[in-house]
C-alpha positions as CSV (number, residue, x, y, z in Angstrom):
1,X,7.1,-38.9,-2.9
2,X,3.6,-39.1,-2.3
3,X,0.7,-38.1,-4.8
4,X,-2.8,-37.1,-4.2
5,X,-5.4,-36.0,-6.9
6,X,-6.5,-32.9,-7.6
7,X,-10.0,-32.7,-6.1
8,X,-12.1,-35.0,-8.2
9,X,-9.7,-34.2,-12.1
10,X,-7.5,-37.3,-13.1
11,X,-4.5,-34.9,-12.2
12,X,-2.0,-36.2,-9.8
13,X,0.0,-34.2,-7.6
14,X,2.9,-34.4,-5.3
15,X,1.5,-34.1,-1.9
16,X,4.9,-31.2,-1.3
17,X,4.1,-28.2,-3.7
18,X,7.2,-26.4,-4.5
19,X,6.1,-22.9,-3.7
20,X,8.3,-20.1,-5.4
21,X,7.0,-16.7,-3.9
22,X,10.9,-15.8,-3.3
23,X,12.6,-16.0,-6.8
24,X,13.7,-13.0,-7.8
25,X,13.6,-11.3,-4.9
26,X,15.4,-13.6,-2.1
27,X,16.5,-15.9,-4.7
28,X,18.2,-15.6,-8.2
29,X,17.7,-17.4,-11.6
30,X,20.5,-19.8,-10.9
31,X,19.4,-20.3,-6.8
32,X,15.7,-20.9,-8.8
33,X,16.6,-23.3,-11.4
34,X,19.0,-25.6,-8.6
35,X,15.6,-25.5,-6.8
36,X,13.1,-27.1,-9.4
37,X,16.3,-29.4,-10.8
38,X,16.4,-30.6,-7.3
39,X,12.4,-30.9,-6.6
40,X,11.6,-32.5,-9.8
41,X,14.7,-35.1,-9.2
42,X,12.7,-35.6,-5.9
43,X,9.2,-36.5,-7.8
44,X,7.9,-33.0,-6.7
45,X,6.1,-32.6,-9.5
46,X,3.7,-29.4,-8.7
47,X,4.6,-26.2,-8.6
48,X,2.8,-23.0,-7.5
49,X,3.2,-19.5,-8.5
50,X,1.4,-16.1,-9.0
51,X,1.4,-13.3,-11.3
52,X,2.2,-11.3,-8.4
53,X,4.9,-12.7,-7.4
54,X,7.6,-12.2,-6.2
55,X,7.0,-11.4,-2.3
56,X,6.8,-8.4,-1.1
57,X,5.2,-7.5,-3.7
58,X,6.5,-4.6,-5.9
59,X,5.9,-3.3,-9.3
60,X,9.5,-3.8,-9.6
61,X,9.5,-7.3,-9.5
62,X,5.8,-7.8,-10.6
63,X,6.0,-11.3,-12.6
64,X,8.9,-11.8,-11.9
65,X,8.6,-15.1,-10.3
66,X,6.7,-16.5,-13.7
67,X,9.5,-15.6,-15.9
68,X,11.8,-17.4,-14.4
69,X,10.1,-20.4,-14.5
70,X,9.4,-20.0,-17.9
71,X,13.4,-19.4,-18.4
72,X,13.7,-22.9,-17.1
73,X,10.8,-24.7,-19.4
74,X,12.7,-23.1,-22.3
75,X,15.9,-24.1,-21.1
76,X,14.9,-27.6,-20.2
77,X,12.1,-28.7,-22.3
78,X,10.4,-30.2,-19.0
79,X,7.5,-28.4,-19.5
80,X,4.9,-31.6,-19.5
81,X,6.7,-33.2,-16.4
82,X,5.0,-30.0,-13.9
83,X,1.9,-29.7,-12.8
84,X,1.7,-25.7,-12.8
85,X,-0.3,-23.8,-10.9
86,X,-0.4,-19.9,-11.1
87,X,-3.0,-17.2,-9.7
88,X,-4.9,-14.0,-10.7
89,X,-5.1,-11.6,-8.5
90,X,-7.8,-9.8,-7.8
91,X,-8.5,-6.1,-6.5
92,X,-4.5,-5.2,-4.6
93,X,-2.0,-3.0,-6.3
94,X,-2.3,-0.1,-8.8
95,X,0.2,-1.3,-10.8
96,X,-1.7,-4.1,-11.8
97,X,-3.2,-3.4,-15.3
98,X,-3.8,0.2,-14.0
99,X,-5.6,-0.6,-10.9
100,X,-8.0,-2.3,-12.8
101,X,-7.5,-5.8,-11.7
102,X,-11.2,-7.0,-10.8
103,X,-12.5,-10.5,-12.1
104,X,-13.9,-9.1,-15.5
105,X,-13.7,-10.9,-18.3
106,X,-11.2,-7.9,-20.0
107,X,-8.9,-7.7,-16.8
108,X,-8.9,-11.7,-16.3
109,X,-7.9,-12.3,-20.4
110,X,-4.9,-9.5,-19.9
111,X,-3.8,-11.5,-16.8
112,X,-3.6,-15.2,-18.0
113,X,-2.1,-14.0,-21.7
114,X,0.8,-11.8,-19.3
115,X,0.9,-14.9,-16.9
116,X,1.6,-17.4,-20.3
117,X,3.7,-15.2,-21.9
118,X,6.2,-15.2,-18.7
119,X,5.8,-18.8,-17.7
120,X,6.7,-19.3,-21.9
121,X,3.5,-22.2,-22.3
122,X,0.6,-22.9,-23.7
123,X,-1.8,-23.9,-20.9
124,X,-1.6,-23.7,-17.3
125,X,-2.5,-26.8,-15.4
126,X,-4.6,-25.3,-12.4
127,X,-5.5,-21.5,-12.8
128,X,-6.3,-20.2,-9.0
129,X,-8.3,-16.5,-8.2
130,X,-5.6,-15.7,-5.8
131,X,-8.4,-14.0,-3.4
132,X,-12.2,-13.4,-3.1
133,X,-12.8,-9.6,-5.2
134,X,-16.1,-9.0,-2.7
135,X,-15.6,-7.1,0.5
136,X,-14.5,-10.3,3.0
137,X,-12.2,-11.1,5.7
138,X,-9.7,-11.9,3.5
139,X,-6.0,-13.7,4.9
140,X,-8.1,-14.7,7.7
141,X,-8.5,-10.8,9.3
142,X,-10.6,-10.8,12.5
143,X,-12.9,-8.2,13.4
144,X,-15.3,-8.8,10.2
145,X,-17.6,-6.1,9.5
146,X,-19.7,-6.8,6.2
147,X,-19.4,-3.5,3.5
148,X,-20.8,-4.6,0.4
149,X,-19.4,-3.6,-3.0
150,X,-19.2,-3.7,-6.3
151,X,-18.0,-7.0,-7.2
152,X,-18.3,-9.5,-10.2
153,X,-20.8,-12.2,-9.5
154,X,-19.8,-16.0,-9.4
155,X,-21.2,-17.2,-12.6
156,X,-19.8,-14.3,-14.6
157,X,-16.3,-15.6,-13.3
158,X,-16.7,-19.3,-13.7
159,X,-18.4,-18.0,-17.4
160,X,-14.8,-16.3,-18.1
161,X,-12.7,-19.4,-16.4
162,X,-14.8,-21.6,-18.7
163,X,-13.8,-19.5,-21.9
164,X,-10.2,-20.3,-21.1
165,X,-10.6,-24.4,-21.0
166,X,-13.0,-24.3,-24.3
167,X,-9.3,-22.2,-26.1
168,X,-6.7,-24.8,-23.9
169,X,-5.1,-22.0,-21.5
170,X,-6.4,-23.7,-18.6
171,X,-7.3,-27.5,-17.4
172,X,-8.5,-26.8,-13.6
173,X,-9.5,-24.0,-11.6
174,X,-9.4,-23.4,-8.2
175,X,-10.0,-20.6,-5.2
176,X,-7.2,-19.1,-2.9
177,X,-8.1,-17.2,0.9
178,X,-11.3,-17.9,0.3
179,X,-14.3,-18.6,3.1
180,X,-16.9,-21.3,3.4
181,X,-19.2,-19.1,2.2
182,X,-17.3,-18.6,-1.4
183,X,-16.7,-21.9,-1.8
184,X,-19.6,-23.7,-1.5
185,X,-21.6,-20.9,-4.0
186,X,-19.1,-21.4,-6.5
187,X,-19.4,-25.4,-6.3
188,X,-23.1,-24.7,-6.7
189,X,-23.1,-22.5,-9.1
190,X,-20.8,-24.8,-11.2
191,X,-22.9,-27.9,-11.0
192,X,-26.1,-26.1,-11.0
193,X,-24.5,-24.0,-14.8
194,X,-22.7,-27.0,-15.3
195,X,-19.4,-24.4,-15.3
196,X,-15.9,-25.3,-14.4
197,X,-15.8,-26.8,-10.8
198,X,-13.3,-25.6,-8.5
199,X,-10.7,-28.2,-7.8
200,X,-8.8,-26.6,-4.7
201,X,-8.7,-24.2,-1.9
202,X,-5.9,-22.8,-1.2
203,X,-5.5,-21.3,2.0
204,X,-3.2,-21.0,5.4
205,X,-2.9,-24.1,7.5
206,X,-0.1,-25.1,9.7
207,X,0.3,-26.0,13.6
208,X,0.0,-21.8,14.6
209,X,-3.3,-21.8,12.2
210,X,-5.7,-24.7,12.5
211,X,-8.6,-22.2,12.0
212,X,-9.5,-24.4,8.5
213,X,-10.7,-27.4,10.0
214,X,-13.7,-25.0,11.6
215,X,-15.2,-24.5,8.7
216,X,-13.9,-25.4,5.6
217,X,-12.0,-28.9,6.0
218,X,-15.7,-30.5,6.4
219,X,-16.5,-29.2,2.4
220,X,-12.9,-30.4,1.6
221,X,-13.5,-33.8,2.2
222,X,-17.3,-33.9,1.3
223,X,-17.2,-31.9,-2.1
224,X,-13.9,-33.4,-2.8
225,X,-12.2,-29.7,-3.2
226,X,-8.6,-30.3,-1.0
227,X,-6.5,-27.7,0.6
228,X,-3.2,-26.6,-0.9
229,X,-2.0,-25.7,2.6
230,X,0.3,-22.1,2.2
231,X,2.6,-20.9,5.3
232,X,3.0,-24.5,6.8
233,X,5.8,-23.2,8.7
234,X,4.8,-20.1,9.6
235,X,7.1,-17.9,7.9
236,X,9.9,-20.2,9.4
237,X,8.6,-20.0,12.9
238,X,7.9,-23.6,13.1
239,X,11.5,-24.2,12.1
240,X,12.4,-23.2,15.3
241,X,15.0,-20.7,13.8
242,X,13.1,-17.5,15.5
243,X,13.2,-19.2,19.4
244,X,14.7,-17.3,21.7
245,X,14.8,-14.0,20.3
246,X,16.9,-15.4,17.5
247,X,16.9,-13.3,14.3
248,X,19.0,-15.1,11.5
249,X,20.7,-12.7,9.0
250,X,18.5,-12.5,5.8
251,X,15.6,-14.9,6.8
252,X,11.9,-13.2,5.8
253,X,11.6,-11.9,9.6
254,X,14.6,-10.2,9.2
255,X,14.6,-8.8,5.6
256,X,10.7,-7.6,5.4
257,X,9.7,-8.0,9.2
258,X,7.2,-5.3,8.5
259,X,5.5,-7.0,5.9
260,X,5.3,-10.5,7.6
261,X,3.3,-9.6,10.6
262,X,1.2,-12.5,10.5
263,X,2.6,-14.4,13.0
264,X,3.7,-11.5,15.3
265,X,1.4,-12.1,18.3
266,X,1.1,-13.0,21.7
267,X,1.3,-16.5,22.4
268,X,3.4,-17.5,18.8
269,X,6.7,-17.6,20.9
270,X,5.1,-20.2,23.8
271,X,3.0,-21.8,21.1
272,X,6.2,-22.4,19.3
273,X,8.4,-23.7,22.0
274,X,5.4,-26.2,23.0
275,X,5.7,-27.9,19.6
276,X,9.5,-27.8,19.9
277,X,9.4,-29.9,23.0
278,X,7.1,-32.3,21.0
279,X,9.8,-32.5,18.0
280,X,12.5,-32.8,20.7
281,X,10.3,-35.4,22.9
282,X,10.0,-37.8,20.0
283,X,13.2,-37.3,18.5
284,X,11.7,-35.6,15.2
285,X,13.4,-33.2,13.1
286,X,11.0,-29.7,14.3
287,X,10.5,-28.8,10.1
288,X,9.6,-32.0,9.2
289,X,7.3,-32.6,12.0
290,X,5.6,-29.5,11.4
291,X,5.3,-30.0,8.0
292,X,4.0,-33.8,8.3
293,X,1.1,-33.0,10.3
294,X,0.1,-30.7,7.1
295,X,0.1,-33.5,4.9
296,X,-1.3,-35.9,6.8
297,X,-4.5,-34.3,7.2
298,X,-7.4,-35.9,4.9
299,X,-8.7,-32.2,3.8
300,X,-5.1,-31.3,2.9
301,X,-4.3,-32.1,-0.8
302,X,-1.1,-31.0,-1.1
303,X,1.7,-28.5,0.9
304,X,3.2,-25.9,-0.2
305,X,6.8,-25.6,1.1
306,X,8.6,-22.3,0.5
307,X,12.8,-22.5,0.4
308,X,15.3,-19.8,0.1
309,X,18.2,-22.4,0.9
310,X,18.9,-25.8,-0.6
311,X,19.3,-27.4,2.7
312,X,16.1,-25.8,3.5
313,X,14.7,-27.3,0.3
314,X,15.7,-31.0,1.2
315,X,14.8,-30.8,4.7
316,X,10.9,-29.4,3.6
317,X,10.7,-32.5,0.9
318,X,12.3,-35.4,3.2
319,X,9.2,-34.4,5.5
320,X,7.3,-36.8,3.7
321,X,9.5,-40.1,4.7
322,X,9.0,-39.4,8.6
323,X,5.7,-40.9,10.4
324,X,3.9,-39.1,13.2
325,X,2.6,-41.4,15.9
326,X,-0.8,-40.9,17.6
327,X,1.0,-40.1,20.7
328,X,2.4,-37.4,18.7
329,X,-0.1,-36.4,17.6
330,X,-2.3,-36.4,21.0
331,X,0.6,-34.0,22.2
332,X,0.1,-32.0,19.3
333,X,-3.6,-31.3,20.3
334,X,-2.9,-31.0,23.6
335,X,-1.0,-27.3,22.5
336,X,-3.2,-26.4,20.1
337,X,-6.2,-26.9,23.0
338,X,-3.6,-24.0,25.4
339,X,-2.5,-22.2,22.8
340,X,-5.5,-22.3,20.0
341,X,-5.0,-20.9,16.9
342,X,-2.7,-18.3,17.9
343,X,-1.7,-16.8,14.3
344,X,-5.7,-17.3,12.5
């Protein structure tokens, strides 16, 4: 495995992220626990949840992901061997703490106390909002049009992120779908209120979605705040599993196809057979290439692989073993300069 920091904190972290937006709603406890027994064996040693979770989203399964990783810290006492990142989600569903779910101090305390009740610890290693509470293009929407609202200012959240490290609950804090914009007036605002400093961004990223390096990998690498790349495959487009009208029994497209239509446009099905060819050119494994030119990236801290299978699970980790040439990655370019940004 390899291991990065996280931004500029004396935190190391695996360079895969075990992502486990699935648990306990594609996958059980049992299929959950085999997951993180298997990833940890594997030196994964940073995993990332929500409080939302598990996806879809429904108040029927709200938190559920959290509680069963806190089933397995109780059950195997491993609980200072993870790096655990969770998220607070801002303004969504009315289910949430009665549709009152904005950054305030009162909804943010009810959020991390639920969040460490489930995950059964004391602390929580890196404490993410899980998106921007302002009016934004948020999950990269196009057709921006600004409407301001009410929304609670920077240094009031960084002010109630900073009351959880003084009482232990959190050691790092970091951003999630957020916009150069955001990010660069919470770094300010941090170093100008001496505040907590945001450690990561995390945020799409993956061979249908290049759209970060516009804007946002420059600050990456020059304030030192890395991605933690989400959707690297694309919702399992960039396995390769979806070409040719293909539409495997009880993969994500096929279960919640309604809910995943990020990647439902034009050019993903040519854009997707372009990279095949590369894989197939080279003689690389299509996952694992995908998934190495993710963590290869110097803005790109760490990436965050999403199983519902154990094979899928070991193919998404071995990606770190495989090297990408420059001539692969030239081809790579090549696509993405036909068939740019297709899924942004």
């Amino acid at each position: 495995m390899n291991y990065k920091k996280l931004g500029n904190s004396n935190i190391n972290i695996s360079t895969i992220c075990l992502g486990t937006m699935t648990w306990g709603e594609q996958n059980s406890q049992k299929e959950s626990f085999e997951q993180m027994d298997f990833a940890l064996d594997q030196g994964v040693n940073f995993w990332d949840t929500a409080e939302i979770y598990a996806v879809p989203p429904k108040e029927k399964t709200y938190g559920h992901t959290e509680m069963i990783i806190g089933n397995w810290f109780k059950k195997n006492k491993k609980r200072t061997k993870i790096i655990l990142a969770t998220k607070v989600a801002g303004p969504s569903r009315k289910y949430l703490r009665n549709g009152e779910n904005n950054y305030e101090i009162k909804n943010m305390t009810m959020a991390i106390n639920n969040s460490l009740k489930r995950l059964q610890t004391d602390y929580i290693d890196l404490y993410q909002l899980h998106w921007p509470e302002r009016n934004t293009n948020m999950f990269g929407k196009l057709g921006y049009e600004h409407k301001e609202n009410n929304w609670t200012k920077f240094e009031d959240v960084l002010n109630n992120l900073q009351k959880f490290v003084k009482e232990g609950k959190i050691r790092e804090v970091g951003i999630s779908n957020e916009t150069p914009w955001g990010v660069s007036k919470y770094l300010e605002i941090s170093r100008e209120k001496n505040l907590p400093r945001m450690m990561s961004i995390q945020n799409p990223y993956s061979l249908l979605n290049r759209s970060y390096e516009v804007g946002l990998a420059e600050i990456s690498i020059r304030e030192n705040i890395g991605l933690l790349a989400y959707s690297p495959l694309a919702s399992g487009y960039l396995t390769g599993k979806y070409r040719n009208g293909q539409m495997p029994k009880g993969s994500r497209m096929e279960r919640d196809g309604d809910f995943w239509t990020r990647y439902k446009k034009p050019n993903t099905a040519k854009a997707v057979d372009a990279y095949y060819e590369i894989s197939k050119k080279y003689n690389l494994n299509f996952t694992k290439m995908s998934l190495k030119f993710c963590e290869i990236q110097p803005f790109v801290s760490s990436v965050i692989i999403g199983a519902t299978t154990m094979e899928q699970l070991k193919t998404n980790i071995e990606s770190v073993n495989i090297k990408l040439s420059n001539e692969v990655i030239d081809d790579i370019n090549q696509i993405q300069k036909i068939y740019s940004n297709p899924c942004p």
